[in-house]
DSSP file (Angstrom, degrees, kcal/mol; ACC not computed):
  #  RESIDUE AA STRUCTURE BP1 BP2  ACC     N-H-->O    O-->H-N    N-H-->O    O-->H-N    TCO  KAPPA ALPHA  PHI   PSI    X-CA   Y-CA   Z-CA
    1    1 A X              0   0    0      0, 0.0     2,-0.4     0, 0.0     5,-0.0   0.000 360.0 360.0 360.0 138.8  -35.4  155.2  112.6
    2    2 A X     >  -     0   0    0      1,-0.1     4,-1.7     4,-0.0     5,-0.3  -0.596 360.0-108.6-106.4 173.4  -36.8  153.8  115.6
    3    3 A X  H  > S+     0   0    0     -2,-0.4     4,-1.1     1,-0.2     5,-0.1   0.778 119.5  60.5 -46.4 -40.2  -34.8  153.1  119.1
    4    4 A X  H >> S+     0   0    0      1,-0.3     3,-3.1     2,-0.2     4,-1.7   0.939 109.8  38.7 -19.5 -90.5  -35.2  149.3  118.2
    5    5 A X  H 3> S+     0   0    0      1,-0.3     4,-4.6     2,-0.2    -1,-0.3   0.657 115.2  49.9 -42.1 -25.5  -33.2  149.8  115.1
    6    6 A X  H 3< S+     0   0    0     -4,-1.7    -1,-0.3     1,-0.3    -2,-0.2   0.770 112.9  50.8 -98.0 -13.6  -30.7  152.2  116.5
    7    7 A X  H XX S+     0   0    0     -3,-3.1     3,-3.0    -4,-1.1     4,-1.2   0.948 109.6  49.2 -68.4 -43.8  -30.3  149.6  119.4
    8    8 A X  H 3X S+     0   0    0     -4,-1.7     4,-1.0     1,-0.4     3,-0.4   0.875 111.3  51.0 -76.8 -35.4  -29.7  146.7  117.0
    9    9 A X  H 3X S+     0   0    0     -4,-4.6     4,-1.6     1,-0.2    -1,-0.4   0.648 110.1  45.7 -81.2  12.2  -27.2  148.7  115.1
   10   10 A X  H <4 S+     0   0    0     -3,-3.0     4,-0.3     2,-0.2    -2,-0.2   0.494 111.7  52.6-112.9  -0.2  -25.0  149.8  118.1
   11   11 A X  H  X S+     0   0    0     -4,-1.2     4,-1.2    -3,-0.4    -2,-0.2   0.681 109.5  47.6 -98.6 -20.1  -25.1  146.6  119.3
   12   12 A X  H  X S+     0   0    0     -4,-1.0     4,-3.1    -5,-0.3    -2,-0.2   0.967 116.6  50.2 -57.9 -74.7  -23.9  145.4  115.6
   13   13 A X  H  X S+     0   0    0     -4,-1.6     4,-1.9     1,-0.3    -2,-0.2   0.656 105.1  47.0 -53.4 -29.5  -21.4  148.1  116.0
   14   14 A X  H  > S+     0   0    0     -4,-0.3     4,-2.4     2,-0.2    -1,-0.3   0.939 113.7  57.0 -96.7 -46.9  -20.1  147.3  119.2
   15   15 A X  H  X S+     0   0    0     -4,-1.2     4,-3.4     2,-0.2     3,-0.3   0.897 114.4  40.1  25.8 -92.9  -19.9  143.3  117.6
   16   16 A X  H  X S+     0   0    0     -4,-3.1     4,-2.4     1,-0.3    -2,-0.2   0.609 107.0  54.8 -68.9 -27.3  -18.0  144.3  115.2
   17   17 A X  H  X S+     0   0    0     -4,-1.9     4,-2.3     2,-0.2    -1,-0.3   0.820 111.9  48.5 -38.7 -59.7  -16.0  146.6  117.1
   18   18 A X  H  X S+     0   0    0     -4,-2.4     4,-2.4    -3,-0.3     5,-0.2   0.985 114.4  56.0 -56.3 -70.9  -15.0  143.2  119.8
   19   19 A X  H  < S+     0   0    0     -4,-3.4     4,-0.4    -5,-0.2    -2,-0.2   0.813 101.9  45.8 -45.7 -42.2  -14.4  141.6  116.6
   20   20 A X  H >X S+     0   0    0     -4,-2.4     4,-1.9     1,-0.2     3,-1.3   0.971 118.3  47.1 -57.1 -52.6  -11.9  144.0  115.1
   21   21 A X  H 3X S+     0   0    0     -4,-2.3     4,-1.1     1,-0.3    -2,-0.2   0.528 111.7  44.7 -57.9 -12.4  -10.2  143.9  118.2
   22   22 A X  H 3X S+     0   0    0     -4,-2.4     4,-0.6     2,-0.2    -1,-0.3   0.260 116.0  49.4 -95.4  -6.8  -10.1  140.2  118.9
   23   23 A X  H <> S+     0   0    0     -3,-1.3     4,-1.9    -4,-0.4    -2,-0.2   0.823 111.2  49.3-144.1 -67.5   -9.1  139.7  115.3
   24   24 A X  H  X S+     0   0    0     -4,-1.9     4,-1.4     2,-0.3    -2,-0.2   0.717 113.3  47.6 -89.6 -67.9   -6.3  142.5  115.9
   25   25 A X  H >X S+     0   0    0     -4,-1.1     4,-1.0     2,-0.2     3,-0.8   0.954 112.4  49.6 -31.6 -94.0   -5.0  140.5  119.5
   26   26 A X  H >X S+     0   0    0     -4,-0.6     4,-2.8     1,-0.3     3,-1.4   0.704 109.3  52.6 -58.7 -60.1   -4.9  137.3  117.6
   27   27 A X  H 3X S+     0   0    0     -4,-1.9     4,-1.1     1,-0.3    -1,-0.3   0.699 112.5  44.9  17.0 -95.3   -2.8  139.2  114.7
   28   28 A X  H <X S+     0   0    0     -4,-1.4     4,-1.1    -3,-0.8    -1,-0.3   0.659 111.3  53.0 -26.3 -55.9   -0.5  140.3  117.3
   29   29 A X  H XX S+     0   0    0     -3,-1.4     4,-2.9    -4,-1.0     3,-1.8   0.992 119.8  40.2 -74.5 -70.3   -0.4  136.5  119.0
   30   30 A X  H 3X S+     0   0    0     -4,-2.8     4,-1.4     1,-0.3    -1,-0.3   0.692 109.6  49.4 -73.8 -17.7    0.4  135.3  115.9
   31   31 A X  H 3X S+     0   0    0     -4,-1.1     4,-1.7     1,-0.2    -1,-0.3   0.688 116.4  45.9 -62.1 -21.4    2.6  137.6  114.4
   32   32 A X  H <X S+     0   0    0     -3,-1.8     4,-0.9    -4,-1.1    -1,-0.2   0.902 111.4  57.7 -86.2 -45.3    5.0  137.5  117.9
   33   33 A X  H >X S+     0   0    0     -4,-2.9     4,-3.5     2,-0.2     3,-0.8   0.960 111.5  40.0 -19.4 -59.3    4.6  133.4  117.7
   34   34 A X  H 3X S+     0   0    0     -4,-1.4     4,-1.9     1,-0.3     5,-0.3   0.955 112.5  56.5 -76.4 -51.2    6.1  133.5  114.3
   35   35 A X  H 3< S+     0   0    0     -4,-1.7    -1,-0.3     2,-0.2     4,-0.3   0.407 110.6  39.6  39.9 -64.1    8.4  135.9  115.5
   36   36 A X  H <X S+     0   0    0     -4,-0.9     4,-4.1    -3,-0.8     5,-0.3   0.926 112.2  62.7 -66.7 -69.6    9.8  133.6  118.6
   37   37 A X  H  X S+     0   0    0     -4,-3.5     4,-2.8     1,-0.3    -2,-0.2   0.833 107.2  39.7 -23.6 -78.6    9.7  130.8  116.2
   38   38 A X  H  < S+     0   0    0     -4,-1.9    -1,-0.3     2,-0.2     5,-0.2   0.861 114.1  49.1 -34.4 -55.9   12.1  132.4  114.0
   39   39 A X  H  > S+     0   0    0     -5,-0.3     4,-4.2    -4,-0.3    -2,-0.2   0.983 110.0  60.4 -62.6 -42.3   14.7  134.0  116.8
   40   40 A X  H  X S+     0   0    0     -4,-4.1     4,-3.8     2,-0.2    -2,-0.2   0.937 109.2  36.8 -62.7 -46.1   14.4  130.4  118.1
   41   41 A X  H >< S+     0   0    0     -4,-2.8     3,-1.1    -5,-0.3     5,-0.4   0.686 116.1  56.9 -69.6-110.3   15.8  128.9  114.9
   42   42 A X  H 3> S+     0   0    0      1,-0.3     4,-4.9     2,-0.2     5,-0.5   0.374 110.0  42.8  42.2 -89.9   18.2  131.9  114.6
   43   43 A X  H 3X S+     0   0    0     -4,-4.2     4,-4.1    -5,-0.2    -1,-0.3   0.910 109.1  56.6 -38.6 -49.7   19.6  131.3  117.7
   44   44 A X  H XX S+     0   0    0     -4,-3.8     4,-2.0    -3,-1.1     3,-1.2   0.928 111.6  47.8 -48.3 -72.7   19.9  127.7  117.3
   45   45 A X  H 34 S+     0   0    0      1,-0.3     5,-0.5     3,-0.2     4,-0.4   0.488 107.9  48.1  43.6 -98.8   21.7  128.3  114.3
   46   46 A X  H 3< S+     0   0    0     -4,-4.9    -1,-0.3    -5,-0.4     4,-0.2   0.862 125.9  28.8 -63.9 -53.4   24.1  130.7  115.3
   47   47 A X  H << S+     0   0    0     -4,-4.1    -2,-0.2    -3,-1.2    -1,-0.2   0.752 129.4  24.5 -94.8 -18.2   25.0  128.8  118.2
   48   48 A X  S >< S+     0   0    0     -4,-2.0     3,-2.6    -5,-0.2    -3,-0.2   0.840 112.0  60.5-114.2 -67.5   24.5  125.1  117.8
   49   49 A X  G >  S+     0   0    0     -4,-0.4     3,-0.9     1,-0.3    -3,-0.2   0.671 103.5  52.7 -67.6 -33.6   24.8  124.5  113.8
   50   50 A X  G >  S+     0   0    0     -5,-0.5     3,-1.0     1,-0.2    -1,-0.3   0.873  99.7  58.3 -95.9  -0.8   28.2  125.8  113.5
   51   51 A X  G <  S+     0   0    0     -3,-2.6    -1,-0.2     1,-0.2    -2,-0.2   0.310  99.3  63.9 -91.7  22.1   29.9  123.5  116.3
   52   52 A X  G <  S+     0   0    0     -3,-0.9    -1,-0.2    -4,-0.1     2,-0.2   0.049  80.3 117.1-115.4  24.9   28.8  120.4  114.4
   53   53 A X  S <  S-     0   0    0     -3,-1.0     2,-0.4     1,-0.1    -3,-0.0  -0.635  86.0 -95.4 -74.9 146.2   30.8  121.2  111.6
   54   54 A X        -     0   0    0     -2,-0.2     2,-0.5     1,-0.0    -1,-0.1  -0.396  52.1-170.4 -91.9 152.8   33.3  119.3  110.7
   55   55 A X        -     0   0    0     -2,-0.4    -1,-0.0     1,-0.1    -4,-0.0  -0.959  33.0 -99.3-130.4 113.6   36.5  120.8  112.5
   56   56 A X        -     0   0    0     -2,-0.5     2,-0.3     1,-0.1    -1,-0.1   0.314  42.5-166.2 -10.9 100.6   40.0  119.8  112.1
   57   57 A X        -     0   0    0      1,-0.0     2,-0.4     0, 0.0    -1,-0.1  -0.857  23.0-118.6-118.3 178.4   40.8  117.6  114.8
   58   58 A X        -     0   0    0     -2,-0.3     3,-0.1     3,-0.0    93,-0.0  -0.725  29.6-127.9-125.8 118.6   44.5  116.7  115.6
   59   59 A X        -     0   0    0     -2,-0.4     2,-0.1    30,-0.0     3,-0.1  -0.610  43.6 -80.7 -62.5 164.9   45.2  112.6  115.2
   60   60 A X        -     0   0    0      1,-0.1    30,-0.7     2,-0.0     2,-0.4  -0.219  44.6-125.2  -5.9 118.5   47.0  110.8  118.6
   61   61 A X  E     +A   89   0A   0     28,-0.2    28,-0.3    -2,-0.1    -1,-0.1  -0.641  33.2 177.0 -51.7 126.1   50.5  111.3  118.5
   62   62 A X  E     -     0   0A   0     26,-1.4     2,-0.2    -2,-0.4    27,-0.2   0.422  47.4 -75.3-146.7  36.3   52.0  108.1  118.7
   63   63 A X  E     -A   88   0A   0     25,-0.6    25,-2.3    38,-0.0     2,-0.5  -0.726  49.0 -74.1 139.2-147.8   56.3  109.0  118.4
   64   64 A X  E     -A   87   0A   0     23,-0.3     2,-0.4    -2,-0.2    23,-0.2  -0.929  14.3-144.5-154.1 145.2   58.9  110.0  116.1
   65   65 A X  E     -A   86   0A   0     21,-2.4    21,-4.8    -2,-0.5    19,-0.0  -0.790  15.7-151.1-139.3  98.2   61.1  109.0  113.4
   66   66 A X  E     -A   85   0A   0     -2,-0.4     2,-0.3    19,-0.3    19,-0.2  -0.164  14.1-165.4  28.9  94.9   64.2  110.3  113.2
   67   67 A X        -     0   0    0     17,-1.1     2,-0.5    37,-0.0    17,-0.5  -0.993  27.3-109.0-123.8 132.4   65.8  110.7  109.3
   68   68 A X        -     0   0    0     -2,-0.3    14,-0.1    15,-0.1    17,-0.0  -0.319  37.0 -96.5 -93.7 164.2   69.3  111.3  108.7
   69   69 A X        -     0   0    0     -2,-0.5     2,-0.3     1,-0.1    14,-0.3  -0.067  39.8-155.9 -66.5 144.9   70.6  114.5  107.3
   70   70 A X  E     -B   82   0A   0     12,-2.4    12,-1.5    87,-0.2     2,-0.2  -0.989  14.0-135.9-103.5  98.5   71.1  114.9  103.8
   71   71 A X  E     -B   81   0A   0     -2,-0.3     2,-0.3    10,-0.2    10,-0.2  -0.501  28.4-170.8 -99.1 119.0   73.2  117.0  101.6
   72   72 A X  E     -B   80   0A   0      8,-4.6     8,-1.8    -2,-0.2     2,-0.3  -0.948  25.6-125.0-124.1 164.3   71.4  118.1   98.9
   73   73 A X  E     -B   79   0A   0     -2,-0.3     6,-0.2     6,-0.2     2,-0.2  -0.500  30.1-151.4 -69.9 122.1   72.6  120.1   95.5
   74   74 A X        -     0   0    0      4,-2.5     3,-0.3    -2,-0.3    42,-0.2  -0.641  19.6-114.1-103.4 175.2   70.5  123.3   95.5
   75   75 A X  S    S+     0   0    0     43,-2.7    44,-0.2    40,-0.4    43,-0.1   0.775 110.2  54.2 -73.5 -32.5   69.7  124.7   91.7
   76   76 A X  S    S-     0   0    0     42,-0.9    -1,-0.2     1,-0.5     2,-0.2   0.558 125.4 -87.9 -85.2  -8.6   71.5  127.7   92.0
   77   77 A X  S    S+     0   0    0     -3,-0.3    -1,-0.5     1,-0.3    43,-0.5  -0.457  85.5  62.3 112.1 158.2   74.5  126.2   93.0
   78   78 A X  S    S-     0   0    0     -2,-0.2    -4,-2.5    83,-0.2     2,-0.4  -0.044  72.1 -89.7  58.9-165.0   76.0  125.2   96.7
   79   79 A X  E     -B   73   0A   0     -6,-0.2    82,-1.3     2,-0.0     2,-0.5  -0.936  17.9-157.6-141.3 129.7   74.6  122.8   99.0
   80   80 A X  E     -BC  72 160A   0     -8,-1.8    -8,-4.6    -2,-0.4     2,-0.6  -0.840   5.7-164.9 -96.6 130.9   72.2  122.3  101.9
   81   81 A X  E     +BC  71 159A   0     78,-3.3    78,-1.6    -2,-0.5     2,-0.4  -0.906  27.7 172.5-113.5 136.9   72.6  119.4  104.2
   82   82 A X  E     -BC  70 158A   0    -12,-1.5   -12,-2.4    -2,-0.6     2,-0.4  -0.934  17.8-155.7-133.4 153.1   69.0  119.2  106.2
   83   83 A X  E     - C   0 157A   0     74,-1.7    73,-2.2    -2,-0.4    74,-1.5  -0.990   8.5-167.2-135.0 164.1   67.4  116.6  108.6
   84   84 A X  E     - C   0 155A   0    -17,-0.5   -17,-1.1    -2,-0.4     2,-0.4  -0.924  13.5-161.5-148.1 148.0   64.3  116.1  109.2
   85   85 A X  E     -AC  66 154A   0     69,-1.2    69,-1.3    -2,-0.3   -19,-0.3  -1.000  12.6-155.4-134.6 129.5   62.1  114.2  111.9
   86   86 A X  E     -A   65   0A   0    -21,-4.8   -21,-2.4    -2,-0.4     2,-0.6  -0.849   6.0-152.3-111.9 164.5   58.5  113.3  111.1
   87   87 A X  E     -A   64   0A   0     -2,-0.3    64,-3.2   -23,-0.2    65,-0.6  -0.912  25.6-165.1-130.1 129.3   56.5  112.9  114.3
   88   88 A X  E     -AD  63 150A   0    -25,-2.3   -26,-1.4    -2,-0.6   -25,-0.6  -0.689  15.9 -93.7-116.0 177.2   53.3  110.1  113.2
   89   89 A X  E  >  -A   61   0A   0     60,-0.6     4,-0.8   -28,-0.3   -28,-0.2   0.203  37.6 -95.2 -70.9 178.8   49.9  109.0  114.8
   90   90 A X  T  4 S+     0   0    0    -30,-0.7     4,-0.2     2,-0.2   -29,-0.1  -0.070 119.7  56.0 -84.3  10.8   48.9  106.5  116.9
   91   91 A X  T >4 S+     0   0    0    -31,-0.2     3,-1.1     2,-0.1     4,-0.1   0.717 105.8  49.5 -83.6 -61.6   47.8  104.2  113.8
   92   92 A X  G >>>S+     0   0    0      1,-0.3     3,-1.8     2,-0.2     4,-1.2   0.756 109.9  55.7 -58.3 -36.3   51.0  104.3  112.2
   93   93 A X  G 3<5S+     0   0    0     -4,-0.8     2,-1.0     1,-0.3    -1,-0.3   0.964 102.7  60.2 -29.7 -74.6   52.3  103.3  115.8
   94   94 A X  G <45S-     0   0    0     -3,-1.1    -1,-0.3     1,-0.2    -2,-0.2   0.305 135.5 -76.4 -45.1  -1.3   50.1  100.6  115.6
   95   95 A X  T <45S+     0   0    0     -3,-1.8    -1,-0.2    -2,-1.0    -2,-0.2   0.904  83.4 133.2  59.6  69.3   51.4   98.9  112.7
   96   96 A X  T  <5S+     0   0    0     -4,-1.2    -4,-0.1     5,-0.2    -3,-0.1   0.394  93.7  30.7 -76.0 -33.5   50.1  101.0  109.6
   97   97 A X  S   <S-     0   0    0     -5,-0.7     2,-0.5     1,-0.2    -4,-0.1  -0.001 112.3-112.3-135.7   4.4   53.8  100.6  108.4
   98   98 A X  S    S+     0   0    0     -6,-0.1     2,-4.1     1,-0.1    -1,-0.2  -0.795 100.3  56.5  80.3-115.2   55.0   97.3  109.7
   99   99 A X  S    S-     0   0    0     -2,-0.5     3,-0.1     1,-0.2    -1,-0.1   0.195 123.3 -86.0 -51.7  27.7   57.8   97.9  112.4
  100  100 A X  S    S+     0   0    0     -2,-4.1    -7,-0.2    -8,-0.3    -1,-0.2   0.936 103.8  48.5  84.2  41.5   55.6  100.0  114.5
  101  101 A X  S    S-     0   0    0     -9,-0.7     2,-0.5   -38,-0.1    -5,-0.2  -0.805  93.3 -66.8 140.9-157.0   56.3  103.7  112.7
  102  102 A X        -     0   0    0     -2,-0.1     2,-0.6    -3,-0.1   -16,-0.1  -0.987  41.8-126.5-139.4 139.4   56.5  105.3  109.5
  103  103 A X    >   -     0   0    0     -2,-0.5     3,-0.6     1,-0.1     4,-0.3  -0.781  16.7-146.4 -80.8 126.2   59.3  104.3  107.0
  104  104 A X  T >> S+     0   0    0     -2,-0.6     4,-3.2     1,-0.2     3,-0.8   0.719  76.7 101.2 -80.4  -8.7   61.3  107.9  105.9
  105  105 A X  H 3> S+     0   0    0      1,-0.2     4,-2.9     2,-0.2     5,-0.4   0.937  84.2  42.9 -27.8 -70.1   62.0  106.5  102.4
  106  106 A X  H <> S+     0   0    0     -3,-0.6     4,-1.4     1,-0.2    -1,-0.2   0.810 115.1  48.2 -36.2 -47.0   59.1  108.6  101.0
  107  107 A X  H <> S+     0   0    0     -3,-0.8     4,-2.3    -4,-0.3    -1,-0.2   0.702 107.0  59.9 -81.8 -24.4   60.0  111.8  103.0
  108  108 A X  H  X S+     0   0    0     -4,-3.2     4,-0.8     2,-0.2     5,-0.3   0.981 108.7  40.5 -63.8 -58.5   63.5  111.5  101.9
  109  109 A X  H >X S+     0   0    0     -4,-2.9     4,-2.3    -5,-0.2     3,-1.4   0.998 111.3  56.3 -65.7 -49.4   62.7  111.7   98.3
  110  110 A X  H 3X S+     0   0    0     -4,-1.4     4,-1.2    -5,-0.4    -1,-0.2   0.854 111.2  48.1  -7.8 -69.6   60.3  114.2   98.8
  111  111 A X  H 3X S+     0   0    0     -4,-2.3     4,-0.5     1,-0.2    -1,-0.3   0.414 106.4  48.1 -55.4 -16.5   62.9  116.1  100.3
  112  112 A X  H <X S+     0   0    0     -3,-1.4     4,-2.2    -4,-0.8    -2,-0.2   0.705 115.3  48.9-111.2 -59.5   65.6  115.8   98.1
  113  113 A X  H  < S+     0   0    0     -4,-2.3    -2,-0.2    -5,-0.3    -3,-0.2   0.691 111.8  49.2 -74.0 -16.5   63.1  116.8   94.9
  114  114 A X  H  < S+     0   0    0     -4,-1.2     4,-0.3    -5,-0.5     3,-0.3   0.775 118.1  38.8 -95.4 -26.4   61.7  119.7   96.7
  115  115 A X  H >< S+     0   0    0     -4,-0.5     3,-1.2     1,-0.1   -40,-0.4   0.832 104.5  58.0 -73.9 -39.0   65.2  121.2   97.7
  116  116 A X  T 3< S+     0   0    0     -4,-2.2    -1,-0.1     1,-0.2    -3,-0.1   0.609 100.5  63.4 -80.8  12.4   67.4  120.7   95.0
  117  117 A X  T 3  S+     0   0    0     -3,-0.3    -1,-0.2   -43,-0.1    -2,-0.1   0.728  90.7 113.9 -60.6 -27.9   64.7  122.8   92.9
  118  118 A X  S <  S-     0   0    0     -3,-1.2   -43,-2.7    -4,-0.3   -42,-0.9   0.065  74.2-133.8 -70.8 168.4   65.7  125.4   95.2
  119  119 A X    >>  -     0   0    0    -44,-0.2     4,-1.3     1,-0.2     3,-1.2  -0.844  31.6-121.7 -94.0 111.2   67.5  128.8   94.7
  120  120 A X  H >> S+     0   0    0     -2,-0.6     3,-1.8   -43,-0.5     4,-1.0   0.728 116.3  54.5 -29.0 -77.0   70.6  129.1   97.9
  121  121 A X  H >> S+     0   0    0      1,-0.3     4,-3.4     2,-0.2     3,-1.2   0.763 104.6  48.8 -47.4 -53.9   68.0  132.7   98.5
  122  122 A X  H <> S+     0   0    0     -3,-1.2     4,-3.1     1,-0.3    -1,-0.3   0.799 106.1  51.4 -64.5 -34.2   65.3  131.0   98.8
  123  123 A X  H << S+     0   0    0     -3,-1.8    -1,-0.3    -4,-1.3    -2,-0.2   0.794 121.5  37.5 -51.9 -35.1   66.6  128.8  101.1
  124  124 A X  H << S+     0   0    0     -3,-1.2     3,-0.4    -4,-1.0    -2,-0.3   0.803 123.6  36.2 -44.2 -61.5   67.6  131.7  103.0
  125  125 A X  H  < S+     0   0    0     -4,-3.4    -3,-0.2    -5,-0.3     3,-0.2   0.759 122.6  33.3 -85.7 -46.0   65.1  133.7  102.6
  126  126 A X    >X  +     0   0    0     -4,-3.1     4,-0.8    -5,-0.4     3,-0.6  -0.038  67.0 139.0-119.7  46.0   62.0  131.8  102.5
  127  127 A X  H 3> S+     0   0    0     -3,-0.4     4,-1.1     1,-0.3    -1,-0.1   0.733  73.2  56.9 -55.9 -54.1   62.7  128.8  104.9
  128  128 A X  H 3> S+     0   0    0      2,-0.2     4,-0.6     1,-0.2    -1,-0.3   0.805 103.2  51.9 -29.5 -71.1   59.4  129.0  106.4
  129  129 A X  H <> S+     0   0    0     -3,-0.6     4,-1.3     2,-0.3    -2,-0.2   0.524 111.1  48.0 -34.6 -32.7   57.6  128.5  103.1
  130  130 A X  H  X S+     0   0    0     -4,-0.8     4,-2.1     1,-0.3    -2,-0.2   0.680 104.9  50.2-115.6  -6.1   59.4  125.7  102.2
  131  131 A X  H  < S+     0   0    0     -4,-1.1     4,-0.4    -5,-0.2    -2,-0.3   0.688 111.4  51.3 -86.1  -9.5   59.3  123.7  105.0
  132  132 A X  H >X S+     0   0    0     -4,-0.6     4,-2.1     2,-0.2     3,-0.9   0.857 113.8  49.6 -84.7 -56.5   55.3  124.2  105.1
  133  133 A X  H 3< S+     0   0    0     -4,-1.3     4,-0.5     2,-0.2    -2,-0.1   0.913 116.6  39.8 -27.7 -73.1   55.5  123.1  101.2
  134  134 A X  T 3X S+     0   0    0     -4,-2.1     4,-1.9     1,-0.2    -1,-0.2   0.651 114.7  54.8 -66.5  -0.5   57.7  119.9  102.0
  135  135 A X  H <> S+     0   0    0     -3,-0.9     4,-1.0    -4,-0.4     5,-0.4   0.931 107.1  50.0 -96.9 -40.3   55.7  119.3  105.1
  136  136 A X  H  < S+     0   0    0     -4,-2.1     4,-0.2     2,-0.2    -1,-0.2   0.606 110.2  53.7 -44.0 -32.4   52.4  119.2  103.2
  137  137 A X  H  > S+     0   0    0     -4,-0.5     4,-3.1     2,-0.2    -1,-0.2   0.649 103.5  46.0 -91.2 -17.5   53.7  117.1  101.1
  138  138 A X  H  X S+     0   0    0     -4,-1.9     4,-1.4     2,-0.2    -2,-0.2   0.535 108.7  61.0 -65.3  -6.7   54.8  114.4  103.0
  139  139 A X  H  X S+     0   0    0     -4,-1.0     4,-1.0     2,-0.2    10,-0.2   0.751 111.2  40.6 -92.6 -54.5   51.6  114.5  104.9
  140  140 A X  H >4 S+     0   0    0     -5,-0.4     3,-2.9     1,-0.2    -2,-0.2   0.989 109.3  56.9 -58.4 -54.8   49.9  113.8  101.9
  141  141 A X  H 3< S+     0   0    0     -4,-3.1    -1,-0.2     1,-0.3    -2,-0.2   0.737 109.1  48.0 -55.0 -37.8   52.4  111.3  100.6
  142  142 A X  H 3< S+     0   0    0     -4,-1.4     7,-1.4     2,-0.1     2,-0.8   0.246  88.6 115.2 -93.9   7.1   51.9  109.2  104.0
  143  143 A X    <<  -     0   0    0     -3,-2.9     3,-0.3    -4,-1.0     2,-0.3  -0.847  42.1-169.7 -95.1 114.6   47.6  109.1  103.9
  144  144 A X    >   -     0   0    0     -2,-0.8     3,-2.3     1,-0.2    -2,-0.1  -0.639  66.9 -19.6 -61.4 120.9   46.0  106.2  103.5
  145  145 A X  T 3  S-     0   0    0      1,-0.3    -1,-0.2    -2,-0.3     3,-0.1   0.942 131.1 -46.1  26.6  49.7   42.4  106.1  102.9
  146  146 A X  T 3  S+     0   0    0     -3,-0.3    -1,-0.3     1,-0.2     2,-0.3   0.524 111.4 123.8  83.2 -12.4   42.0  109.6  104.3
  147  147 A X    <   -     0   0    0     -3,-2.3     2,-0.4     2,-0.0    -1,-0.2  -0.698  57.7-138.1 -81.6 144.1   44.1  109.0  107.2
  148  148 A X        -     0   0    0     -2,-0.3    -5,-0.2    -5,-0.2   -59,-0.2  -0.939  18.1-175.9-119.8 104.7   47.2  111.3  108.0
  149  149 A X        +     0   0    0     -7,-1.4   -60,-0.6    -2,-0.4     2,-0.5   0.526  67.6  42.5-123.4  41.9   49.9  109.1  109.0
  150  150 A X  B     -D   88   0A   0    -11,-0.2   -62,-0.2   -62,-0.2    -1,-0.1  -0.989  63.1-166.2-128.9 135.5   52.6  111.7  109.9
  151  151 A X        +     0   0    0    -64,-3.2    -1,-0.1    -2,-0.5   -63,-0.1   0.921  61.8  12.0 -68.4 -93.9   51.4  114.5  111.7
  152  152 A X        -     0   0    0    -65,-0.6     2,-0.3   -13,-0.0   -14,-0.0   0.441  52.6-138.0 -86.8-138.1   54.4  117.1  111.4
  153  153 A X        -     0   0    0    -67,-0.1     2,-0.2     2,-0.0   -67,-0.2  -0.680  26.8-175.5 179.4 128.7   57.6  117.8  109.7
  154  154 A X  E     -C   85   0A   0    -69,-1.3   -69,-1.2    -2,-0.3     2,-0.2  -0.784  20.3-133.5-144.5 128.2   60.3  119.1  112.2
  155  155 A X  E     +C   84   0A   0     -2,-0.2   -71,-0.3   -71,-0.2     3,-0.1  -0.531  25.8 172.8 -74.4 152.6   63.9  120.2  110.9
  156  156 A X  E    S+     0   0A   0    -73,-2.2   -72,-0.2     1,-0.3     2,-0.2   0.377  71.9  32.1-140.3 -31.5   66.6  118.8  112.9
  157  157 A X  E     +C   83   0A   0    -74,-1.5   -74,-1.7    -3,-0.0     2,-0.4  -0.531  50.3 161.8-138.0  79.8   69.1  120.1  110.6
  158  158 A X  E     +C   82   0A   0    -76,-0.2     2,-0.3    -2,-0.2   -76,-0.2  -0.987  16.7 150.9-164.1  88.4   69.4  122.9  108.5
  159  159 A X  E     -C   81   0A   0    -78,-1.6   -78,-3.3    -2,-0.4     2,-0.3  -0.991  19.1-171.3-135.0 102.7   73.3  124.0  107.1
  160  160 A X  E      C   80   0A   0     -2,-0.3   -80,-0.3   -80,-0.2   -82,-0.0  -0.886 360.0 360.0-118.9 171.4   73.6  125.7  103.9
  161  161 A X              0   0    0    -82,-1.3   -81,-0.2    -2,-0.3   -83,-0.2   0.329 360.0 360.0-154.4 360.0   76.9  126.3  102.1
């Protein structure tokens, strides 16, 4: 081979050499791009995507209704006399209900068909449970097109005998 040739291939080599490494860098560039790209969504994610879920927000309060206590027959035998107050939004307030409130007709029977199932223990014993039961279902009974208008349940009165 003559010096010619042996330049033209080390100058080939050294080329290709630039080239591997510039091809290698750009690699790199892109693989760390995609890389970013990715954490960025990630992050967003993690940190933005889940506080635009929808999240149980609490209606307006807008007062309280009073019911008066009730003696009811429990299943097992004896009696509980209970009262109950339901405390509604600021639509029912508004006239949702007429007079500016929730009428307790609804929560009364409610109440009255979910206690006199009950067993005197259970009344005892699981009080908790069953006021979360009747309060769940008065909640339901009183939403209107998806709207809740009684908030809570709160007993006022609670004597069993």
């Amino acid at each position: 081979m003559s010096t010619k040739t042996k330049d033209k291939k080390a100058a080939k080599d050294v080329e290709d050499g630039e080239e591997a490494k510039g091809g290698g860098k750009k690699k790199l560039l892109l693989i760390v791009a995609a890389l970013l790209v990715v954490a960025g969504a990630a992050a967003y994610f993690l940190l933005f995507a889940g506080s635009g879920e929808a999240e149980a927000v609490e209606p307006e309060h807008g007062g309280y209704t009073a019911l008066e206590p009730v003696a009811v027959n429990l299943a097992g035998g004896g009696y509980l006399k209970i009262g109950i107050t339901l405390e509604y939004t600021a639509e029912a307030a508004a006239g949702g209900h007429g007079s500016g409130g929730v009428d307790g007709s609804k929560a009364l029977d409610i109440l009255i068909a979910t206690y006199s199932q009950a067993q005197p223990a259970d009344v005892t014993g699981a009080r908790e449970a069953l006021k979360e039961s009747l309060e769940q279902q008065i909640v339901e009974a009183y939403t209107e097109d998806g709207v809740p208008m009684v908030m809570h349940v709160y007993l006022t009165e609670y004597v069993t005998q």
